[in-house]
Backbone bond lengths (Angstrom), bond angles and torsions (degrees), N, CA, C in turn:
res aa  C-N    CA-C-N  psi(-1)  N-CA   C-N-CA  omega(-1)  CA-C   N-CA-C  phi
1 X - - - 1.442 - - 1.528 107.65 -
2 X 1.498 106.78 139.02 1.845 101.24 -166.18 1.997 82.79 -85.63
3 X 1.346 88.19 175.33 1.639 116.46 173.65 1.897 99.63 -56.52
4 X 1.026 80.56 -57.61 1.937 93.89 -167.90 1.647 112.98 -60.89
5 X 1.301 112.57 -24.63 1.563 120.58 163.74 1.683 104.42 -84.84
6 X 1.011 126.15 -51.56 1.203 120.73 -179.93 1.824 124.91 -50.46
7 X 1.520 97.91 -48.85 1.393 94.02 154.90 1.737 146.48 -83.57
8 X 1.480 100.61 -1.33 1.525 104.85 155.02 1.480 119.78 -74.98
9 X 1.186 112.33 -17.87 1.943 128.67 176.52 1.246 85.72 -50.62
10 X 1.570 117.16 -97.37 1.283 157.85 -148.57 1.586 102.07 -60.47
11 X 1.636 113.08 -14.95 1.543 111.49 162.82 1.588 111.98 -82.04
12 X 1.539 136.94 13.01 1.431 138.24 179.35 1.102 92.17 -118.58
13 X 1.145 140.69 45.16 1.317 123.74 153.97 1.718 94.32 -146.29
14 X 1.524 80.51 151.11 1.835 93.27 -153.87 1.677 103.02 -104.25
15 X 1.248 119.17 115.02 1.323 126.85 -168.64 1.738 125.06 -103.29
16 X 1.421 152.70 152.36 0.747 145.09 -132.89 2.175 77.05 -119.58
17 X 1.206 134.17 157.33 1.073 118.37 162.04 1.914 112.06 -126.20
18 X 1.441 98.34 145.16 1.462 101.38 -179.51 1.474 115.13 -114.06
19 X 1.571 136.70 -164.78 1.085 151.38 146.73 0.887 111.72 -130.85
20 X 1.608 111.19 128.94 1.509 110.55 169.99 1.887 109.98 -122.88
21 X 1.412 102.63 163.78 1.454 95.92 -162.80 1.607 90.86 -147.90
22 X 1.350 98.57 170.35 1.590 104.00 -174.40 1.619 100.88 -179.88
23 X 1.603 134.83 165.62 0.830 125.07 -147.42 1.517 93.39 -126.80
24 X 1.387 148.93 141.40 1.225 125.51 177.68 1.525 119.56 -115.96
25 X 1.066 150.46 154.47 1.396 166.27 153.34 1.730 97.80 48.16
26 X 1.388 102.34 -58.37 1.235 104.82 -174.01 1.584 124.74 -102.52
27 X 1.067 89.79 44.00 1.935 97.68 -171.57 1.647 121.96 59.07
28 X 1.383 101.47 4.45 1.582 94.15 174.68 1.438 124.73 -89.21
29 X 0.945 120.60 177.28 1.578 115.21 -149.48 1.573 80.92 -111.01
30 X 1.461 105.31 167.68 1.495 106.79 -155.31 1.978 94.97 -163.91
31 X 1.036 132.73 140.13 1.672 126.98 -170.26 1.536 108.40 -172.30
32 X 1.159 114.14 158.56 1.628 117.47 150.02 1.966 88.94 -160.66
33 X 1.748 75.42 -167.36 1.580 104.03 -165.25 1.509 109.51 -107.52
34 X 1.314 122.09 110.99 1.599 110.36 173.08 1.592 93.55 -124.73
35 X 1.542 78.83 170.58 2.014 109.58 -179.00 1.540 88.07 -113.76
36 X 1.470 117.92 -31.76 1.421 108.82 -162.24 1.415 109.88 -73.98
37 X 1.387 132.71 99.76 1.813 116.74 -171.35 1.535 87.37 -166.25
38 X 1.446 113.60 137.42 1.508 125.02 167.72 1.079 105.94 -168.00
39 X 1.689 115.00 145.50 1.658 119.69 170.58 1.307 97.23 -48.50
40 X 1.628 106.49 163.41 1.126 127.87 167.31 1.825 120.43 -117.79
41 X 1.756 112.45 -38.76 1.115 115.73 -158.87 1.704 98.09 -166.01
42 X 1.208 101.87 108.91 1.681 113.35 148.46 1.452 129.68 -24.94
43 X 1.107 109.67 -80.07 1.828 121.79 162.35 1.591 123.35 -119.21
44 X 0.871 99.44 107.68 1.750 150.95 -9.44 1.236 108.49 -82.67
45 X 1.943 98.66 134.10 1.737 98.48 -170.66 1.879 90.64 -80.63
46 X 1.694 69.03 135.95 1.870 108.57 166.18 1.384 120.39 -139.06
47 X 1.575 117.45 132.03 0.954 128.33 -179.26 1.623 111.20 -111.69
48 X 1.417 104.39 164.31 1.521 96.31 -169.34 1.986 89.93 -123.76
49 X 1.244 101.18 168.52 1.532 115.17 156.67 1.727 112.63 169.55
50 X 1.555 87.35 143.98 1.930 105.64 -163.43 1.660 120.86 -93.23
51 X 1.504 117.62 115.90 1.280 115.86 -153.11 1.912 75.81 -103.10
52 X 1.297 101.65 151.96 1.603 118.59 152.50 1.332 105.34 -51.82
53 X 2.009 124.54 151.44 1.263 142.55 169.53 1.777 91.15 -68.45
54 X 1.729 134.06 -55.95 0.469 120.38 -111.36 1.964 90.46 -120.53
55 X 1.584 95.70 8.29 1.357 125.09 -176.17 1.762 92.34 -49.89
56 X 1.731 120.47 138.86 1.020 131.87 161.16 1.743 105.44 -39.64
57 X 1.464 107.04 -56.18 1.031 116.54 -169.21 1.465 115.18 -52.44
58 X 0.901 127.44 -36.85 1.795 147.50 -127.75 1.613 79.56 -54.26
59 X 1.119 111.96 -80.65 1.934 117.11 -159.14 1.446 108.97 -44.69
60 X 1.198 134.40 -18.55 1.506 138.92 157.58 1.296 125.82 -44.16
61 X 1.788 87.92 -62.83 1.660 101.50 -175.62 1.558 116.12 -82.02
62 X 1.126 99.25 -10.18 1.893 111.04 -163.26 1.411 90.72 -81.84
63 X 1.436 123.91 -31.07 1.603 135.68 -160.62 1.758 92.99 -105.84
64 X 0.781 122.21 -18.95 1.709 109.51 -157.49 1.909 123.39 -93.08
65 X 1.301 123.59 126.72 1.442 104.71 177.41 1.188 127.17 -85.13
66 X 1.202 115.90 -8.62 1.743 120.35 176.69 1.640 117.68 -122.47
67 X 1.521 133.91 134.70 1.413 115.11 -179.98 1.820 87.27 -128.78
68 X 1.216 80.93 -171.41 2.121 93.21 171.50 1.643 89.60 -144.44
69 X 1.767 91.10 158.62 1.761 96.13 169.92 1.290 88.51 -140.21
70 X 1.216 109.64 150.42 1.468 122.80 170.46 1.649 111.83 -133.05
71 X 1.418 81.38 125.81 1.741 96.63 178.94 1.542 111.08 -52.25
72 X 1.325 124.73 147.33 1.636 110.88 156.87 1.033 115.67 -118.81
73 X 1.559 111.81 169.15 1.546 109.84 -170.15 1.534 76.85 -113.69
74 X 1.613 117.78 -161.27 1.548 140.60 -160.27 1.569 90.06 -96.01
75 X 1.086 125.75 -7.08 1.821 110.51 -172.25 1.950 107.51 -119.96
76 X 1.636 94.51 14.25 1.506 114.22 154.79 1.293 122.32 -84.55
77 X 1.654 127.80 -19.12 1.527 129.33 -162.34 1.454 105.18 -41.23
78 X 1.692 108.80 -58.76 1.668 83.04 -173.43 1.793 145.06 -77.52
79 X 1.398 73.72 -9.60 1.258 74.56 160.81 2.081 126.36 -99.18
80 X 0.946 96.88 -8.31 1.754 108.76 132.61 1.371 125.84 -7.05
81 X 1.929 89.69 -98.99 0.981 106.43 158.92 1.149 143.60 -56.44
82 X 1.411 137.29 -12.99 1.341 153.08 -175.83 2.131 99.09 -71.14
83 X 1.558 67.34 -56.29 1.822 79.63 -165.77 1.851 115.72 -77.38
84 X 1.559 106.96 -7.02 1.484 115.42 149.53 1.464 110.21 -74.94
85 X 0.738 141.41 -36.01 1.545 126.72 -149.23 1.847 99.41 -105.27
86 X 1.351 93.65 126.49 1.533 112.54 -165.17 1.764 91.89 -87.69
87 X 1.550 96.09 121.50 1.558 118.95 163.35 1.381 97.15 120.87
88 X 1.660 128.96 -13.07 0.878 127.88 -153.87 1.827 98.16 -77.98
89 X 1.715 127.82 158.38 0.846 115.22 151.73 1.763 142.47 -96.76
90 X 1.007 93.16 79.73 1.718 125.68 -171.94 1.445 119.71 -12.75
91 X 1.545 110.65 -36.05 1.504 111.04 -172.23 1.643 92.60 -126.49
92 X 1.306 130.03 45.08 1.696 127.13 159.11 1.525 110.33 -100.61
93 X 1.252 120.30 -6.64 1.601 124.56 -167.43 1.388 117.76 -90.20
94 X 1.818 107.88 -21.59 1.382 100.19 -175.45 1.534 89.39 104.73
95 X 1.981 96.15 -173.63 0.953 105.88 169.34 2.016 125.70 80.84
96 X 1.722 84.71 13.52 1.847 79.17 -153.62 1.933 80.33 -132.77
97 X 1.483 112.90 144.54 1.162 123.14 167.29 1.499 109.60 -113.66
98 X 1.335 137.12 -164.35 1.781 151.82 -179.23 1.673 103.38 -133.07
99 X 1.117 102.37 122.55 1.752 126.73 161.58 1.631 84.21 -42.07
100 X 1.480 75.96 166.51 1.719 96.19 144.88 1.377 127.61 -53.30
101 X 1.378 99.00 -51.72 1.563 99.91 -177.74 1.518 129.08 -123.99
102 X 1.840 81.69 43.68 1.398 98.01 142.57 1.743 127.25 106.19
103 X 1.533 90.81 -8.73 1.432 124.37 -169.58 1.184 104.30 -69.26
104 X 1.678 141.54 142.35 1.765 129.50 155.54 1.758 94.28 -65.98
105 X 1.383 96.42 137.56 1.787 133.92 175.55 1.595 101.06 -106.45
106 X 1.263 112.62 -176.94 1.342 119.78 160.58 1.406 105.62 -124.70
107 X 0.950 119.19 127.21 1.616 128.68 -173.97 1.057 117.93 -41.99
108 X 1.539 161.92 134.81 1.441 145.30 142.90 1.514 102.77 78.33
109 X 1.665 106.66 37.52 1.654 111.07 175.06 1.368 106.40 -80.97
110 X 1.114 129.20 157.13 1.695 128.42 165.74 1.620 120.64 -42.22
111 X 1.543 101.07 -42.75 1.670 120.92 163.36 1.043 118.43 -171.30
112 X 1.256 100.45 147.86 2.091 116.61 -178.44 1.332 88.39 -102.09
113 X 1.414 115.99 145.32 1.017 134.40 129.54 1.520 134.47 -107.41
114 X 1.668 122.94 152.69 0.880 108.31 148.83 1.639 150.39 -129.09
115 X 1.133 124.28 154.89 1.299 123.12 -160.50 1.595 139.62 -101.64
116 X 1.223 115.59 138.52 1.499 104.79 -168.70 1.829 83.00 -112.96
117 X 1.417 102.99 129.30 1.336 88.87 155.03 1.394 139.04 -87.08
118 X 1.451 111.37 137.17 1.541 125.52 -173.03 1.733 113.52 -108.71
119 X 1.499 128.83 -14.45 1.379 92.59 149.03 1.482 82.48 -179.49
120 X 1.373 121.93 141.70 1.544 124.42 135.39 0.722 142.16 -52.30
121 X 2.054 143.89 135.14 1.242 118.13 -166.43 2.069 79.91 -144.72
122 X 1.320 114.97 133.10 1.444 117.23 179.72 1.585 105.45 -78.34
123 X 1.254 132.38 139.75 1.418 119.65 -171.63 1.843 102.14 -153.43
124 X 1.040 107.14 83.11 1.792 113.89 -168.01 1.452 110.96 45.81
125 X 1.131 124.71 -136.77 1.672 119.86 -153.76 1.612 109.13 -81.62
126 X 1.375 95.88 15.11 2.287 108.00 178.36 1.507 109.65 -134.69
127 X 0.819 100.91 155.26 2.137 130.90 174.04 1.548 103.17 -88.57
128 X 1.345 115.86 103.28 1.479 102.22 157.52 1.443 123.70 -80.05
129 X 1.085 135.57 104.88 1.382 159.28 -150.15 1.869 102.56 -85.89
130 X 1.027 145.22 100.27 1.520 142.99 -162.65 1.673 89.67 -117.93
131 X 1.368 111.81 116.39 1.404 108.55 159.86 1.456 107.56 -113.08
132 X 1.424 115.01 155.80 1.464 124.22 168.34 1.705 93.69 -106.46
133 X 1.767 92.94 119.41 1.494 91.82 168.54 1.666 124.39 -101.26
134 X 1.377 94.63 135.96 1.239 130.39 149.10 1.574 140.90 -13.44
135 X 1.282 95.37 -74.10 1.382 102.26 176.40 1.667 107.01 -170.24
136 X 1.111 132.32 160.41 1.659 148.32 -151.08 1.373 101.87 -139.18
137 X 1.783 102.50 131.01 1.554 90.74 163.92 1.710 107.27 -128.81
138 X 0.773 148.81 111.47 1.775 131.19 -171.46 1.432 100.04 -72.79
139 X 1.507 125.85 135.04 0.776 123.50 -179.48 2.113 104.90 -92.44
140 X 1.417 116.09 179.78 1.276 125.91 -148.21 1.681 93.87 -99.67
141 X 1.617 101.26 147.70 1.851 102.20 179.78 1.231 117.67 110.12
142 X 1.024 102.03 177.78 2.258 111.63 145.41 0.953 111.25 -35.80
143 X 1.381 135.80 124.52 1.451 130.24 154.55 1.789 98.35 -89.26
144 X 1.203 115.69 99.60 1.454 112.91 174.92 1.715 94.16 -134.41
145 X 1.695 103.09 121.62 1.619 111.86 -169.92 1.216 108.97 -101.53
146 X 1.336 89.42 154.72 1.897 105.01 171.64 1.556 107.82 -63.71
147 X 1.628 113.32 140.60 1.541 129.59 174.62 1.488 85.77 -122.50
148 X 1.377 81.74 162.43 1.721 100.42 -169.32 2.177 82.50 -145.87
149 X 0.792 101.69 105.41 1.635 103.17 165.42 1.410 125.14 -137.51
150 X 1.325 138.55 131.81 1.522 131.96 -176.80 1.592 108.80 58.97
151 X 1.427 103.86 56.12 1.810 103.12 -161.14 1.234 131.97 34.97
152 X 1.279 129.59 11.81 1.231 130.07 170.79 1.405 108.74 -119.52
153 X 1.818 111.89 163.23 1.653 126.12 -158.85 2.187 84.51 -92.16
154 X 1.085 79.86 141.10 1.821 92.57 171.63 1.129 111.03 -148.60
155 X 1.763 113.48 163.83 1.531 130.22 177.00 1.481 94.19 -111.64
156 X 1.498 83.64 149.53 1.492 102.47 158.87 1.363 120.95 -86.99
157 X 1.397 126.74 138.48 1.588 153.28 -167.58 1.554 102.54 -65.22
């Protein structure tokens, strides 16, 4: 199966999208955008989500013990996109609040979490990233989330 068939598959299935962020070596703030993120485990709740090898970010997260994810709702897209697009500078737009402990969040996300990491796992050209979380915040409102389906951002009906 070529690459290019493989990822039109994996574009029919409709994904929830997050940001995750983390700070690296030198206190700088560090993030991208995945679809790839799902609990894993009740006790102890762990959640998982898959950063690119080749992710700007990668040496941050590959090095780092704590991350945050923040849920998005539909009035996050651009900054979405900001934090997909490699070279981009991710945290000049605004739009970004601090955990508790200290992490860039995305402001008025559906929910932050936060994360202890519990293990790396190498998995072809991505890092599966396993955090044990921390602590939960629900954010305030509608919880109505960002879909990401057929490469494009969608609502639910």
């Amino acid at each position: 199966m070529s690459s290019k068939e493989f990822r039109a598959a994996m574009a029919r299935f409709a994904a929830g999208v997050v940001v995750v962020t983390t700070l690296d070596d030198g206190g700088l703030p560090r993030g991208f955008t995945a679809s790839s993120f799902c609990s894993v485990s009740l006790d102890p709740p762990l959640i998982l989500v898959c950063l690119a090898n080749s992710a700007d970010s990668f040496a941050a997260f590959d090095a780092c013990g704590h991350f945050a994810v923040s849920v998005l709702g539909p009035e996050h897209q651009p900054l979405a996109e900001t934090f997909a697009t490699k070279g981009a500078d991710k945290f000049a737009s605004g739009g970004l609040s601090r955990t508790p402990g200290g992490l860039p969040a995305v402001a008025g996300a559906l929910v932050e979490l936060d994360c202890e990491v519990y293990a790396r796992h190498p998995a072809g050209d991505h890092t599966v990233l396993i955090g044990q979380v921390s602590g939960a915040r629900l954010g305030e409102g509608p919880a109505t989330p960002a879909i990401y389906y057929e490469k494009s951002f969608r609502a639910l009906a």
